[in-house]
Phi, psi and omega in degrees: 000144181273134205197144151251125173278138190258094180245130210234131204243150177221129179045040184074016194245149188265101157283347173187182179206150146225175175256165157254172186262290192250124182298321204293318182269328188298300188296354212262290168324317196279311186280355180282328198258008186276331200293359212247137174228130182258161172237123195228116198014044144103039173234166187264138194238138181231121188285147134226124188246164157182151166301127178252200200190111162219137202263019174182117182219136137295077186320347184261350188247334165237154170257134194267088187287000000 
C-alpha cells in the first residue's frame, strides 16, 4: 500500500510520523502543525512538519489513518 507520511521535526531533529491515506489530510495536518513555535530555555524552537510519499507500507506492522 502507498501512504503519506507526516514527519514533524523541532528544530531538524524528527520528533514523530504518522501515515496517511490521503495527501489532501497529510498537508492539512502538516500546515495546522507547522505554525507552532516554543520557547525551551529561552530559545525559540520551530515545529515543522511536511509530507513524504512512501510507496510500499505494511499495514499489519503501521497504522495507517
Amino acid at each position: 500500500m502507498t501512504a503519506f507520511m507526516l514527519a514533524c521535526y523541532l528544530n531538524g531533529v524528527v520528533e514523530g510520523a504518522i501515515y496517511f491515506k490521503s495527501a489532501a489530510d497529510c498537508i492539512r495536518f502538516s500546515k495546522y502543525l507547522s505554525v507552532q513555535e516554543y520557547d525551551i530555555k529561552g530559545e525559540t524552537q520551530i515545529y515543522q512538519c511536511i509530507c513524504k510519499l512512501v510507496p510500499n507500507i505494511d499495514e499489519k506492522k503501521v497504522r495507517v489513518y
